[in-house]
PDBQT receptor file of N, H, CA, C and O in Angstrom, charges set to zero:
ATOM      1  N   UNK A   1      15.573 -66.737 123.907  1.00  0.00    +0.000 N 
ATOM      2  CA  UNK A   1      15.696 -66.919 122.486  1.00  0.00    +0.000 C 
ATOM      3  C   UNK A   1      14.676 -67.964 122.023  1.00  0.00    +0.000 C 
ATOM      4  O   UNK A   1      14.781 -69.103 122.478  1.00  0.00    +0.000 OA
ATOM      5  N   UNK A   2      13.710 -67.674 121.168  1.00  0.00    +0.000 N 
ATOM      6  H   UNK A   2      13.625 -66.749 120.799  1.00  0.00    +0.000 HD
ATOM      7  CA  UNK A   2      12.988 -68.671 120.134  1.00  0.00    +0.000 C 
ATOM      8  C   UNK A   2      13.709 -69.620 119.768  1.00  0.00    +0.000 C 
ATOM      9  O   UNK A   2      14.899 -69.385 119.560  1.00  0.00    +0.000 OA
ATOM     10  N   UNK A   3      13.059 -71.292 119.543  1.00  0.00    +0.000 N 
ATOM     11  H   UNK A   3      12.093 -71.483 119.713  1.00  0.00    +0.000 HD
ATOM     12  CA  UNK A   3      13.361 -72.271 119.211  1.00  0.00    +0.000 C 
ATOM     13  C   UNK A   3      13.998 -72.400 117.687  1.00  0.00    +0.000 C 
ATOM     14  O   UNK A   3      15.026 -72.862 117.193  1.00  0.00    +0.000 OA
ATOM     15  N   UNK A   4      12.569 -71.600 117.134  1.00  0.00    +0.000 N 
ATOM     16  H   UNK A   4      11.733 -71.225 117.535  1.00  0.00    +0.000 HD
ATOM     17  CA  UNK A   4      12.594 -71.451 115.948  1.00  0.00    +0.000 C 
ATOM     18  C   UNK A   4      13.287 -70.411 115.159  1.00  0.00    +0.000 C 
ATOM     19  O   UNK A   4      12.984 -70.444 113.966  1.00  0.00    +0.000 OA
ATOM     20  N   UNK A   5      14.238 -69.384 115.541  1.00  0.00    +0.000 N 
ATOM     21  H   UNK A   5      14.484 -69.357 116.510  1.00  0.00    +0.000 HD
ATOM     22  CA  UNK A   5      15.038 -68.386 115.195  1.00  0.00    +0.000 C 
ATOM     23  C   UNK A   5      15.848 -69.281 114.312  1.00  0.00    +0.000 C 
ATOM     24  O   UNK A   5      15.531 -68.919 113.179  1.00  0.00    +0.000 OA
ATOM     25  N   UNK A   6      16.845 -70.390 114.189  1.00  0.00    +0.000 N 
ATOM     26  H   UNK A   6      17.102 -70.684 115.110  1.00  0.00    +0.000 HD
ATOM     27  CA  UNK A   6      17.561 -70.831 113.052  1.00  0.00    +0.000 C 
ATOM     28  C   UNK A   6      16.715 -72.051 112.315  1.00  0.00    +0.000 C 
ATOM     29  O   UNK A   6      17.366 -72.826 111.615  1.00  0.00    +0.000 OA
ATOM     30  N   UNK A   7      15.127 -72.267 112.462  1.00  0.00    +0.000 N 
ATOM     31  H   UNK A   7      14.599 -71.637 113.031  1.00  0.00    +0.000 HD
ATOM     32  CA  UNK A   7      14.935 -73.402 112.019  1.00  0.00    +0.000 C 
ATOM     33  C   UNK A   7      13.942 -72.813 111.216  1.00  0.00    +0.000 C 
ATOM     34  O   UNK A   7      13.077 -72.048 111.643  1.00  0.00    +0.000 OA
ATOM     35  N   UNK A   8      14.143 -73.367 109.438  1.00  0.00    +0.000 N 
ATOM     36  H   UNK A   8      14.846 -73.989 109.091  1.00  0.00    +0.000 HD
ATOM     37  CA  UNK A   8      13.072 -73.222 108.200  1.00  0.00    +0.000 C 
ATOM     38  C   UNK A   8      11.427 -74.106 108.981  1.00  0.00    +0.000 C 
ATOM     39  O   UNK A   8      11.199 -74.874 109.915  1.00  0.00    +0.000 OA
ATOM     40  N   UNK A   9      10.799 -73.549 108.134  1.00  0.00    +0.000 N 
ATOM     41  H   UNK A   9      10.984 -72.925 107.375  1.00  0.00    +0.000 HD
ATOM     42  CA  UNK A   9       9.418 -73.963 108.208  1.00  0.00    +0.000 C 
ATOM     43  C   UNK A   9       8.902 -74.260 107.217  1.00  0.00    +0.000 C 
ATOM     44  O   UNK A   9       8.959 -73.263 106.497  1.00  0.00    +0.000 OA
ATOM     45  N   UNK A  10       8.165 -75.446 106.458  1.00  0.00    +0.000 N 
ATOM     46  H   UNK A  10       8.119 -76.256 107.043  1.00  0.00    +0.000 HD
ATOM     47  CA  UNK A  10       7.894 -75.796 105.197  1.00  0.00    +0.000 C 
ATOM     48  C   UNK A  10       6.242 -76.226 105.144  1.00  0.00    +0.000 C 
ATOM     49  O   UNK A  10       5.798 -76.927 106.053  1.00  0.00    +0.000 OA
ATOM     50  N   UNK A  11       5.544 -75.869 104.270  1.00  0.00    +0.000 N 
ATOM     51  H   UNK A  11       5.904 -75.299 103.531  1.00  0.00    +0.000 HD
ATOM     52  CA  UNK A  11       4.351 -76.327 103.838  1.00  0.00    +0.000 C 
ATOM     53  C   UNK A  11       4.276 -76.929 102.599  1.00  0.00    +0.000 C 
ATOM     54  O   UNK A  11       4.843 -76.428 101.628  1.00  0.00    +0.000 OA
ATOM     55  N   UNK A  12       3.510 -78.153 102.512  1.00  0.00    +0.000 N 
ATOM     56  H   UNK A  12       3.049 -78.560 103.301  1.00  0.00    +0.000 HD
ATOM     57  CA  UNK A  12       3.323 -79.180 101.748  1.00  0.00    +0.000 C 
ATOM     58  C   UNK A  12       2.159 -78.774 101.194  1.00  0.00    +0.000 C 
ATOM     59  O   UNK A  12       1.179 -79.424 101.557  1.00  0.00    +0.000 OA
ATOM     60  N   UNK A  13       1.889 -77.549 100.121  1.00  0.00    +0.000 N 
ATOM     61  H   UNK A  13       2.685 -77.020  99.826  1.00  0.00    +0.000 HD
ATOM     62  CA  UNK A  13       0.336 -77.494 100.170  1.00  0.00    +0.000 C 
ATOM     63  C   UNK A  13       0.161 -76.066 100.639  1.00  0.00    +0.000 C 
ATOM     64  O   UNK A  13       0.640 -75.773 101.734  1.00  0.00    +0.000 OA
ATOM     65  N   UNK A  14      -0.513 -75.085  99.886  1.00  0.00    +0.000 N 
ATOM     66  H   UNK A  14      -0.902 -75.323  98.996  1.00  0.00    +0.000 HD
ATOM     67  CA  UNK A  14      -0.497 -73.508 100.161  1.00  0.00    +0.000 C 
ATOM     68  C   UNK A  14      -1.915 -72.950 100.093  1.00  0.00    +0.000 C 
ATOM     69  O   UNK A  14      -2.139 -71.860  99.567  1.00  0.00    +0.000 OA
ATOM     70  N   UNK A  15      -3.127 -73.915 100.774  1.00  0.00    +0.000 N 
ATOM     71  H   UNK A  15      -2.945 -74.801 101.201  1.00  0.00    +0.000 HD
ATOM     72  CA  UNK A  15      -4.176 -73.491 100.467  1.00  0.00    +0.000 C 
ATOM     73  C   UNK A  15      -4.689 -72.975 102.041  1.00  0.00    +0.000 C 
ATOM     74  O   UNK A  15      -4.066 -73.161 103.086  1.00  0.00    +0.000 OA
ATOM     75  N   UNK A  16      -5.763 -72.407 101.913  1.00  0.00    +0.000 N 
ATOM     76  H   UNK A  16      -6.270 -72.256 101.064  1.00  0.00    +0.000 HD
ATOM     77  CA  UNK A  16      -6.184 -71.733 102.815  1.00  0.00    +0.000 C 
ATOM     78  C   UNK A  16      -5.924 -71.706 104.344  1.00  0.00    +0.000 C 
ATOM     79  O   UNK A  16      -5.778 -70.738 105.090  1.00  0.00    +0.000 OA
ATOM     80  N   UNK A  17      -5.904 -73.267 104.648  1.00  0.00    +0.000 N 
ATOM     81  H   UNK A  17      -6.023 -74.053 104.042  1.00  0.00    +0.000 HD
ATOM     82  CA  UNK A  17      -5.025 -73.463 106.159  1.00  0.00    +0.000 C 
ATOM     83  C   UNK A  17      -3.873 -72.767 106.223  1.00  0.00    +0.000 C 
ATOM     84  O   UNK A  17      -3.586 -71.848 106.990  1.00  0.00    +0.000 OA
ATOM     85  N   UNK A  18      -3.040 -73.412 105.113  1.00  0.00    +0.000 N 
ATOM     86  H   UNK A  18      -3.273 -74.158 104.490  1.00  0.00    +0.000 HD
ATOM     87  CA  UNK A  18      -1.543 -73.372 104.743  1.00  0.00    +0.000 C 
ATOM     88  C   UNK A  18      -1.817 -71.219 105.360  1.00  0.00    +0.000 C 
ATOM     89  O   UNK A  18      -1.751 -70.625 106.436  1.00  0.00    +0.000 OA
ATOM     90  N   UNK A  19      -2.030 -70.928 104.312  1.00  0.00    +0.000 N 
ATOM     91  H   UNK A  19      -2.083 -71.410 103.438  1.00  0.00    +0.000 HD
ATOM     92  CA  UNK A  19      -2.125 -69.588 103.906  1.00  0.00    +0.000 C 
ATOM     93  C   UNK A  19      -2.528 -68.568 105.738  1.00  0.00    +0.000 C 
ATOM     94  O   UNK A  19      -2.013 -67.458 105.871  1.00  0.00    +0.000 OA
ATOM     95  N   UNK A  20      -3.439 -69.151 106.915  1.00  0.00    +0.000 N 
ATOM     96  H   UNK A  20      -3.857 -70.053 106.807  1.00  0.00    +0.000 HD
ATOM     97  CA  UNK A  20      -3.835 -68.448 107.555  1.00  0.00    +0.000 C 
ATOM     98  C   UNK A  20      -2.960 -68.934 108.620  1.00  0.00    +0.000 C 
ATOM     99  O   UNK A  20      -2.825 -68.117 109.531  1.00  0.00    +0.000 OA
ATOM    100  N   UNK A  21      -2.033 -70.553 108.829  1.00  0.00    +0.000 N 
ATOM    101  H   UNK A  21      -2.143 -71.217 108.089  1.00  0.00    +0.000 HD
ATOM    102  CA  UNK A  21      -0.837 -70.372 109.450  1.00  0.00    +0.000 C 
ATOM    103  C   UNK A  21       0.475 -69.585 108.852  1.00  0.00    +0.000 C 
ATOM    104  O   UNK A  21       0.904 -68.760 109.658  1.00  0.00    +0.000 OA
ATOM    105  N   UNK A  22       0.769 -69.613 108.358  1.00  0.00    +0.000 N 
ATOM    106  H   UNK A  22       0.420 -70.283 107.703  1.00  0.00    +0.000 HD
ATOM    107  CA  UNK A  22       1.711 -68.804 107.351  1.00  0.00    +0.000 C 
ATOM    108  C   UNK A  22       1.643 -67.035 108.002  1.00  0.00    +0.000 C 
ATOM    109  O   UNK A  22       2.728 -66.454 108.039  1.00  0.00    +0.000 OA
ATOM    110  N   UNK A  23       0.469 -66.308 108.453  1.00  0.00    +0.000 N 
ATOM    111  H   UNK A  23      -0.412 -66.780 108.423  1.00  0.00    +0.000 HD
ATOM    112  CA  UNK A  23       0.125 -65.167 108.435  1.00  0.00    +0.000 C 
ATOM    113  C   UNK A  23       0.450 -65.350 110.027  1.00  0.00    +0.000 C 
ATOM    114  O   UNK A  23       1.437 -64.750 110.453  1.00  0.00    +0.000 OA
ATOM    115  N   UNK A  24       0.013 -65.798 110.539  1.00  0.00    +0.000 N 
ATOM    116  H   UNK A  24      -0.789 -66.286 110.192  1.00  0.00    +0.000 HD
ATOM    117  CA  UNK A  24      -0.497 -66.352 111.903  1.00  0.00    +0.000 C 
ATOM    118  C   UNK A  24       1.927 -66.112 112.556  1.00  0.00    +0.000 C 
ATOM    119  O   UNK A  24       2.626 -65.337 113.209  1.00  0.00    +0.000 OA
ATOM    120  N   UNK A  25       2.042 -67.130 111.909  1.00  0.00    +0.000 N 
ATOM    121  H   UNK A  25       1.474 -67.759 111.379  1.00  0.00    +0.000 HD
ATOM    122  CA  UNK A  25       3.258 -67.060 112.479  1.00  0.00    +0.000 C 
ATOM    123  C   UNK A  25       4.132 -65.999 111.748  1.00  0.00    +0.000 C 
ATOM    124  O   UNK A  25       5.314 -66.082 112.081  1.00  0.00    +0.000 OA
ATOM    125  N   UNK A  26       3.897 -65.155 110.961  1.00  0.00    +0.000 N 
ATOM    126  H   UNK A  26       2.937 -65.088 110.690  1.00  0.00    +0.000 HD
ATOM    127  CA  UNK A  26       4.700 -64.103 110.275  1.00  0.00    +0.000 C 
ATOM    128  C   UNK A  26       4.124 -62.942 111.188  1.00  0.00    +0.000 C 
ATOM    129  O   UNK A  26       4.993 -62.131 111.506  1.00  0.00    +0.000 OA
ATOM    130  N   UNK A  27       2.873 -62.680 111.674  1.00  0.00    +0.000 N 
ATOM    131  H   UNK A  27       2.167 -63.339 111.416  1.00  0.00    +0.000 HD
ATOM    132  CA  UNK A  27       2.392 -61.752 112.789  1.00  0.00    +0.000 C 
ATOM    133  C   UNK A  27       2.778 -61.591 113.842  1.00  0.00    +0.000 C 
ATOM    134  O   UNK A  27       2.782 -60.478 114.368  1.00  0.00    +0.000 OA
ATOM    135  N   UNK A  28       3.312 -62.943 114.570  1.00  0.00    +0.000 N 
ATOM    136  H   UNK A  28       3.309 -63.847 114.142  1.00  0.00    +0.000 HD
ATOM    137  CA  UNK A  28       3.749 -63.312 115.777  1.00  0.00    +0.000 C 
ATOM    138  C   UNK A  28       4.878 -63.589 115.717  1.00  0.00    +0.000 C 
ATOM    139  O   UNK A  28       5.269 -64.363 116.591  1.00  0.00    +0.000 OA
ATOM    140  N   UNK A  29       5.732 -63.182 114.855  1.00  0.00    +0.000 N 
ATOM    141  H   UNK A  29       5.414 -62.553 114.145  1.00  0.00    +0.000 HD
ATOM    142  CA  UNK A  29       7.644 -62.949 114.718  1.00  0.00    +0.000 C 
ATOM    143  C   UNK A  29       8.170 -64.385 115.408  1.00  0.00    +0.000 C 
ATOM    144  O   UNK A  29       9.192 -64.547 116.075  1.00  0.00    +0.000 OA
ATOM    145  N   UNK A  30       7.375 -65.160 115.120  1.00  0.00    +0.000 N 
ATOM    146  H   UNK A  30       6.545 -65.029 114.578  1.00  0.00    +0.000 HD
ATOM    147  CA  UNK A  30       8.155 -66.737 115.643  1.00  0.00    +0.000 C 
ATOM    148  C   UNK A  30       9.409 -66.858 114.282  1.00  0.00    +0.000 C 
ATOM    149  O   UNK A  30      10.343 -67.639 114.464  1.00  0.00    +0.000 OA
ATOM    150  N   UNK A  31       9.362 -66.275 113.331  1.00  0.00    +0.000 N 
ATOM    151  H   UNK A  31       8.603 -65.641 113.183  1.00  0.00    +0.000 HD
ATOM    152  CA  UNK A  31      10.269 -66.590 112.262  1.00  0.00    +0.000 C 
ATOM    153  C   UNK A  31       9.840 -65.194 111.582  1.00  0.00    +0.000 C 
ATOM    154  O   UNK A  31       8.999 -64.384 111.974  1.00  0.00    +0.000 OA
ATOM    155  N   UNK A  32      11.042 -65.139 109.933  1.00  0.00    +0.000 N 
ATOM    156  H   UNK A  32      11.724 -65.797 109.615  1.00  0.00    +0.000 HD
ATOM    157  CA  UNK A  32      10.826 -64.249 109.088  1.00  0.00    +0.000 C 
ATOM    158  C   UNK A  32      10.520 -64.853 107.842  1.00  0.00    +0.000 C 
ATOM    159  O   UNK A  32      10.554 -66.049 107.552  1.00  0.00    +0.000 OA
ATOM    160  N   UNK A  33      10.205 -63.836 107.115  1.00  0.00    +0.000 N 
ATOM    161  H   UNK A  33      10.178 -62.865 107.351  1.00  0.00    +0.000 HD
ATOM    162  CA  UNK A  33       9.725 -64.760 105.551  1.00  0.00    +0.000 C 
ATOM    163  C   UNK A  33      10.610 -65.457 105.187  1.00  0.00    +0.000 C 
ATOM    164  O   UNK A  33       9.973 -66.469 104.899  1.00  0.00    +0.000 OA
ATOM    165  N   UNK A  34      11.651 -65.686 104.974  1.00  0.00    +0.000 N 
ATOM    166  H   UNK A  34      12.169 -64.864 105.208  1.00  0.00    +0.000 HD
ATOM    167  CA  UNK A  34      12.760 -66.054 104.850  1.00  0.00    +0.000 C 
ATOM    168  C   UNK A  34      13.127 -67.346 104.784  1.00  0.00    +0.000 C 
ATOM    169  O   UNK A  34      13.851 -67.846 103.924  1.00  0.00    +0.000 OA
ATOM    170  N   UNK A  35      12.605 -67.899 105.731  1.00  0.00    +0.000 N 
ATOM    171  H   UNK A  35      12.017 -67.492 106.430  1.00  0.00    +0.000 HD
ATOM    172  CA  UNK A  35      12.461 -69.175 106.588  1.00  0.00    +0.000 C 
ATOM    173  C   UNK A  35      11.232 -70.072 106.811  1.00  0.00    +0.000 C 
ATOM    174  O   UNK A  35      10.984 -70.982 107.602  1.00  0.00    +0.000 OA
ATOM    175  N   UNK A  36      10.485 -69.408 105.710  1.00  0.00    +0.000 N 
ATOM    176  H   UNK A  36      10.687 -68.669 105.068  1.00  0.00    +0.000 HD
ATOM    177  CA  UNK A  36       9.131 -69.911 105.098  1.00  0.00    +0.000 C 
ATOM    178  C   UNK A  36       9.526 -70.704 103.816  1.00  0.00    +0.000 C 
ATOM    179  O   UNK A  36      10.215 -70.306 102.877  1.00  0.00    +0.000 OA
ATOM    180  N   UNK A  37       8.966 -71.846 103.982  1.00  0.00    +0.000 N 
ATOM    181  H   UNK A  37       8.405 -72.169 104.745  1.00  0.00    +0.000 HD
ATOM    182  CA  UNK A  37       9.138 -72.374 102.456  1.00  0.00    +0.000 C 
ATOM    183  C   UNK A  37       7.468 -72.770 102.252  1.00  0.00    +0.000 C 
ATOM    184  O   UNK A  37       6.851 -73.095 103.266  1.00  0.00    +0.000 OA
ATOM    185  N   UNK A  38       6.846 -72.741 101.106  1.00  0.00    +0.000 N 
ATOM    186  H   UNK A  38       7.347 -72.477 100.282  1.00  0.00    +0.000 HD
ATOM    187  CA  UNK A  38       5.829 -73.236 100.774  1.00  0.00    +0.000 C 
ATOM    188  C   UNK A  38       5.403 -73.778  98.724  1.00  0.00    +0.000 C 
ATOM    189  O   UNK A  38       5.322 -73.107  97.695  1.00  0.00    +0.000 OA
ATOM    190  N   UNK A  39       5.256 -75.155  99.001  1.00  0.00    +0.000 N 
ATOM    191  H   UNK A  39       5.322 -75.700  99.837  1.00  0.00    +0.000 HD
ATOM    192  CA  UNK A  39       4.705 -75.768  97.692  1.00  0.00    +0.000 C 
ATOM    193  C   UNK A  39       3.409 -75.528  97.410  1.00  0.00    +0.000 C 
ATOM    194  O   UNK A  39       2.733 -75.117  98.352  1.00  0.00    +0.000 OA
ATOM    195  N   UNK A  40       2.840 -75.685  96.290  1.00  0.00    +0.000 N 
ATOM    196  H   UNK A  40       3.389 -76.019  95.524  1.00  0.00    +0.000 HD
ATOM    197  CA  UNK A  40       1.592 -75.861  95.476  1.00  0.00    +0.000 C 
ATOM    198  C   UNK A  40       1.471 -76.489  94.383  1.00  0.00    +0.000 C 
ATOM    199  O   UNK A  40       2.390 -76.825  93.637  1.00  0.00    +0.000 OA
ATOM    200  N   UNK A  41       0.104 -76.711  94.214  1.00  0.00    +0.000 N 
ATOM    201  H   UNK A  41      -0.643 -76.437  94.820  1.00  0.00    +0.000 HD
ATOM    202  CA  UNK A  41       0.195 -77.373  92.999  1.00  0.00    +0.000 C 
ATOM    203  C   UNK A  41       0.268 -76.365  91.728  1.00  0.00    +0.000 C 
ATOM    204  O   UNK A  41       0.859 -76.672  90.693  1.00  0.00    +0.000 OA
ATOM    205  N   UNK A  42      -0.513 -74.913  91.956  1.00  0.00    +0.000 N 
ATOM    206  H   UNK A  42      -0.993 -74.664  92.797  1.00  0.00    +0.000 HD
ATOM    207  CA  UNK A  42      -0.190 -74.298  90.678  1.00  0.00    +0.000 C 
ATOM    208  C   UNK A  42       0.228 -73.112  91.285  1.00  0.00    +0.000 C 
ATOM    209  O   UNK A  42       0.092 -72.626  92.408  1.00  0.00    +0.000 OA
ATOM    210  N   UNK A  43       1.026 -72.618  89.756  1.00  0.00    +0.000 N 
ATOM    211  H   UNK A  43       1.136 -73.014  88.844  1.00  0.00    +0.000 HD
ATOM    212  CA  UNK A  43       1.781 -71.178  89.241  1.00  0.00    +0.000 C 
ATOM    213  C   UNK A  43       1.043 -70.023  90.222  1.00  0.00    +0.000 C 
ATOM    214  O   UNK A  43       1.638 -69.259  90.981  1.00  0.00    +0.000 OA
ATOM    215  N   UNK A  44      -0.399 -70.098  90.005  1.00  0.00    +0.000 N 
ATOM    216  H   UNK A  44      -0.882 -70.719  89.388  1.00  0.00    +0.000 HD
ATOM    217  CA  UNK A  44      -1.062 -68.982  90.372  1.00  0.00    +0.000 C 
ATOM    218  C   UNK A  44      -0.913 -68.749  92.149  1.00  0.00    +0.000 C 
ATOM    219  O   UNK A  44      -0.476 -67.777  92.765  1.00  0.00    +0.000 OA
ATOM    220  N   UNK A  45      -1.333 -69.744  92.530  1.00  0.00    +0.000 N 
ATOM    221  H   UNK A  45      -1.688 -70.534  92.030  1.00  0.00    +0.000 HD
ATOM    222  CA  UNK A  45      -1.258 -70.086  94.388  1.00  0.00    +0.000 C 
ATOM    223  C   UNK A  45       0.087 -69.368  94.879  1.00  0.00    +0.000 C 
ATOM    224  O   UNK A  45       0.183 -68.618  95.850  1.00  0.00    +0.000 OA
ATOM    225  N   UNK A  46       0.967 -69.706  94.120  1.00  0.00    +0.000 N 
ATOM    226  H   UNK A  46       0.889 -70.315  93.330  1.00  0.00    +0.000 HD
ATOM    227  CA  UNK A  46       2.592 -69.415  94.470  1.00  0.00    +0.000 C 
ATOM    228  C   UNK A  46       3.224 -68.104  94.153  1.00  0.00    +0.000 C 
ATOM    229  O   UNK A  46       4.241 -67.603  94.635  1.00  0.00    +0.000 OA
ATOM    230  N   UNK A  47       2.413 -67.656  93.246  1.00  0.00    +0.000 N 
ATOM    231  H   UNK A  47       1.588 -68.063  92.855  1.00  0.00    +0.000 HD
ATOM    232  CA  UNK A  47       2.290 -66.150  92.697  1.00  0.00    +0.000 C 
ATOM    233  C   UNK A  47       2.166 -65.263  93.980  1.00  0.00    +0.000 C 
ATOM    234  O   UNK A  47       2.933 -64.533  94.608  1.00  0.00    +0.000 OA
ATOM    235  N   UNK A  48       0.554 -65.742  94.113  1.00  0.00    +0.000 N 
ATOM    236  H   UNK A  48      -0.069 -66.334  93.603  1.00  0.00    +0.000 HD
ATOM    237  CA  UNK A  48       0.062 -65.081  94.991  1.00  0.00    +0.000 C 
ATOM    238  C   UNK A  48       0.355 -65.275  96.133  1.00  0.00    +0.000 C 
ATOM    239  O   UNK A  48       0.050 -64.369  96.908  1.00  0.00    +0.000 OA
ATOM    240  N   UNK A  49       1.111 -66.604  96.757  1.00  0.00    +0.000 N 
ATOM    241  H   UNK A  49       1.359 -67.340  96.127  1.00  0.00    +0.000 HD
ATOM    242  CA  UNK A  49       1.398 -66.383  98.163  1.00  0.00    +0.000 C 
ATOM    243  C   UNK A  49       2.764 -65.577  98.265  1.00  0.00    +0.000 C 
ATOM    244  O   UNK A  49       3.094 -64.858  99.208  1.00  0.00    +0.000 OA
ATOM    245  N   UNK A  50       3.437 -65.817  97.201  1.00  0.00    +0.000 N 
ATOM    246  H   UNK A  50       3.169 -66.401  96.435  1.00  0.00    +0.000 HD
ATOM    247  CA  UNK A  50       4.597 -65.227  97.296  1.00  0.00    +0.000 C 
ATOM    248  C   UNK A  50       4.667 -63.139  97.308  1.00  0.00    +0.000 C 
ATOM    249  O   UNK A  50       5.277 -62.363  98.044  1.00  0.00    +0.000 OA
ATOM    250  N   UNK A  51       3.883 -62.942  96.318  1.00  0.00    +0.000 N 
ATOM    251  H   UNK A  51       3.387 -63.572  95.720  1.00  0.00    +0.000 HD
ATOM    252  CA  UNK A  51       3.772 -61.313  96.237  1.00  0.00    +0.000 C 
ATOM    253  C   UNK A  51       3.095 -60.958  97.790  1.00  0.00    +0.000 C 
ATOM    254  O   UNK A  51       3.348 -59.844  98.250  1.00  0.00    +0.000 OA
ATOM    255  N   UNK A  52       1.912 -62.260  98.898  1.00  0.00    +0.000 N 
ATOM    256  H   UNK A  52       1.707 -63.164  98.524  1.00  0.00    +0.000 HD
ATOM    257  CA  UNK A  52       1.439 -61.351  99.465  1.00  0.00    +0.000 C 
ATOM    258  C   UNK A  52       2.253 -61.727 101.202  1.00  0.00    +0.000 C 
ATOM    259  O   UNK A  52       1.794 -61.324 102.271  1.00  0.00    +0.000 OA
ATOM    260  N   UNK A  53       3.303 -62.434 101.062  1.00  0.00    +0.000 N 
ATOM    261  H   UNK A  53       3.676 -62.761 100.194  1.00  0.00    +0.000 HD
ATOM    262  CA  UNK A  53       4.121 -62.616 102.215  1.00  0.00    +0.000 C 
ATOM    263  C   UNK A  53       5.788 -62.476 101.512  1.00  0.00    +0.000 C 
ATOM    264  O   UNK A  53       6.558 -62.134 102.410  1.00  0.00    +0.000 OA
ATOM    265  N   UNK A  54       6.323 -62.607 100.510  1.00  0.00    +0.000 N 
ATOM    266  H   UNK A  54       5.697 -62.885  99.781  1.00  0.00    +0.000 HD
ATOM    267  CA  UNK A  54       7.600 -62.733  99.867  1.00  0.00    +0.000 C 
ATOM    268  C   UNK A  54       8.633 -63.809 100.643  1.00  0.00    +0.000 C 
ATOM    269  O   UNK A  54       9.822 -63.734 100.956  1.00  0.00    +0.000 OA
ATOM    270  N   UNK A  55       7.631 -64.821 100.798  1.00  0.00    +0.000 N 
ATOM    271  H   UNK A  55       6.666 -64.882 100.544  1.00  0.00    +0.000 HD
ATOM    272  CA  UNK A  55       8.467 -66.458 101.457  1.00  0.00    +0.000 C 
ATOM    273  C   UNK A  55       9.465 -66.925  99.967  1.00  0.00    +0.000 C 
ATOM    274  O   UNK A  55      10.041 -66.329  99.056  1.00  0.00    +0.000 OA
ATOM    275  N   UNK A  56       9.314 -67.872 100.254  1.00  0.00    +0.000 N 
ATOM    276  H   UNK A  56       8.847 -68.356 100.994  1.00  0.00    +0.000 HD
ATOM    277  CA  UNK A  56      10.096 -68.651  99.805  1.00  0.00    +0.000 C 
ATOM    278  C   UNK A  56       8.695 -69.921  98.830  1.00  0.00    +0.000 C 
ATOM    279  O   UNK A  56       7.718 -70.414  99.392  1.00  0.00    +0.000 OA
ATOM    280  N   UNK A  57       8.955 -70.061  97.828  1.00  0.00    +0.000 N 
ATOM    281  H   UNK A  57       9.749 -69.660  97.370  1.00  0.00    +0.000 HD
ATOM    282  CA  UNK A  57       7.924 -71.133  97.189  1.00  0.00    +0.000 C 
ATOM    283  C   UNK A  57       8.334 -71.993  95.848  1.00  0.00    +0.000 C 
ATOM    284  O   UNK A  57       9.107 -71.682  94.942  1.00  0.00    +0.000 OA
ATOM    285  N   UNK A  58       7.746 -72.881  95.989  1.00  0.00    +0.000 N 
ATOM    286  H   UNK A  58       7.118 -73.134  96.725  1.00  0.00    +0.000 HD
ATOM    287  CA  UNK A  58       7.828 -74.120  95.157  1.00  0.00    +0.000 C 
ATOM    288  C   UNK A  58       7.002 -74.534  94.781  1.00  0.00    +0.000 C 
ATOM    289  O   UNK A  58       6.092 -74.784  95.572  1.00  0.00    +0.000 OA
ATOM    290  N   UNK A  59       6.817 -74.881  93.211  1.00  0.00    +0.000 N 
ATOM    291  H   UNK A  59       7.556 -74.678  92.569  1.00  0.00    +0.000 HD
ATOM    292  CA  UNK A  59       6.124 -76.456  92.728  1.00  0.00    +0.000 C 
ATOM    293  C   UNK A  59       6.649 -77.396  93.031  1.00  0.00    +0.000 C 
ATOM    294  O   UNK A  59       6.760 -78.066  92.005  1.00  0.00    +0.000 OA
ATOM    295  N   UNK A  60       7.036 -77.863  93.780  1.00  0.00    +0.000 N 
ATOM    296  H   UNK A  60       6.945 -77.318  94.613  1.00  0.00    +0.000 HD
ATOM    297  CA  UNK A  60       8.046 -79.032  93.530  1.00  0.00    +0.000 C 
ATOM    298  C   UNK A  60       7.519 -79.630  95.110  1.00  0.00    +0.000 C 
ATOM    299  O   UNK A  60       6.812 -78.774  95.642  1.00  0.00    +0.000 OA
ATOM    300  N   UNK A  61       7.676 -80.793  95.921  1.00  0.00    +0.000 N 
ATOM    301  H   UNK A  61       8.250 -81.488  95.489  1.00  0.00    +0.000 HD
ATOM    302  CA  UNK A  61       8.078 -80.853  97.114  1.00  0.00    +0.000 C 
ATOM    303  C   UNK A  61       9.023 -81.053  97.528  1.00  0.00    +0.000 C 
ATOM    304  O   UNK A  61       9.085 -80.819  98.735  1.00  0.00    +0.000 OA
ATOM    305  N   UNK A  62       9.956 -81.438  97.048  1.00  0.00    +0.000 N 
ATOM    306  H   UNK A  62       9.905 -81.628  96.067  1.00  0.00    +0.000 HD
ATOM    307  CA  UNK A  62      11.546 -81.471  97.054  1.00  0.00    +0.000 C 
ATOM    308  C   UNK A  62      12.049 -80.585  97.404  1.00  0.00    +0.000 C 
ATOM    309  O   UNK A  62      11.392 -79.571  97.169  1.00  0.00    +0.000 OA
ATOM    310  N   UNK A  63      13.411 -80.331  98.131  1.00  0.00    +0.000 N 
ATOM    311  H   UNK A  63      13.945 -81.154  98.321  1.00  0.00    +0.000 HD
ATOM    312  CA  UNK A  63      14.529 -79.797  98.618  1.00  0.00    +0.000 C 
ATOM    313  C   UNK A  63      15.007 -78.510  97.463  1.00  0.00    +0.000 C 
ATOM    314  O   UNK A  63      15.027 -77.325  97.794  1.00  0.00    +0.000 OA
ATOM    315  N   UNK A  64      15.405 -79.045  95.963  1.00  0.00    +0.000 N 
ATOM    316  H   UNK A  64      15.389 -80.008  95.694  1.00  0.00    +0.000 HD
ATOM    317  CA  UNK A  64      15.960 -78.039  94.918  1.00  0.00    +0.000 C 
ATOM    318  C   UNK A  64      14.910 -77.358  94.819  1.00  0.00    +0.000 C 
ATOM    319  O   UNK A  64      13.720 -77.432  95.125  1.00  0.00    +0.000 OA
ATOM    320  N   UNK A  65      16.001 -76.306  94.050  1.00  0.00    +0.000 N 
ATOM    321  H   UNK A  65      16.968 -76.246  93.801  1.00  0.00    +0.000 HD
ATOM    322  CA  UNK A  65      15.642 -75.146  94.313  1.00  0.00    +0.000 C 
ATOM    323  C   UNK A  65      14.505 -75.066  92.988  1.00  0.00    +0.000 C 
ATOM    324  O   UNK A  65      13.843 -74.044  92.803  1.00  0.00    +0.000 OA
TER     325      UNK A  65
């Protein structure tokens, strides 16, 4: 059993690193989208990461929702 099967994963920041680990571990079934959380600074970043993986995302860095 994976370590990471009950544990969230969070990014501080959804830019291009962010974006090619994000793919990287959604390819390699270490976790599901689900269990992705990721912030940005804008609307658009979060748009788009969200329509092109359907994680979980935030403006915010905080916990609420």
């Amino acid at each position: 059993m994976c370590a990471l099967m009950n544990k969230n994963i969070g990014f501080i920041g959804c830019g291009k690193m962010a974006q090619a680990k994000i793919g990287g571990i959604l390819k390699s079934d270490l976790v599901n989208a689900r269990q992705i959380i990721a912030s940005a600074k804008t609307e658009k970043t979060l748009v788009d990461v969200k329509s092109r993986w359907d994680i979980q995302t935030r403006i915010s860095n905080g916990i609420e929702g």
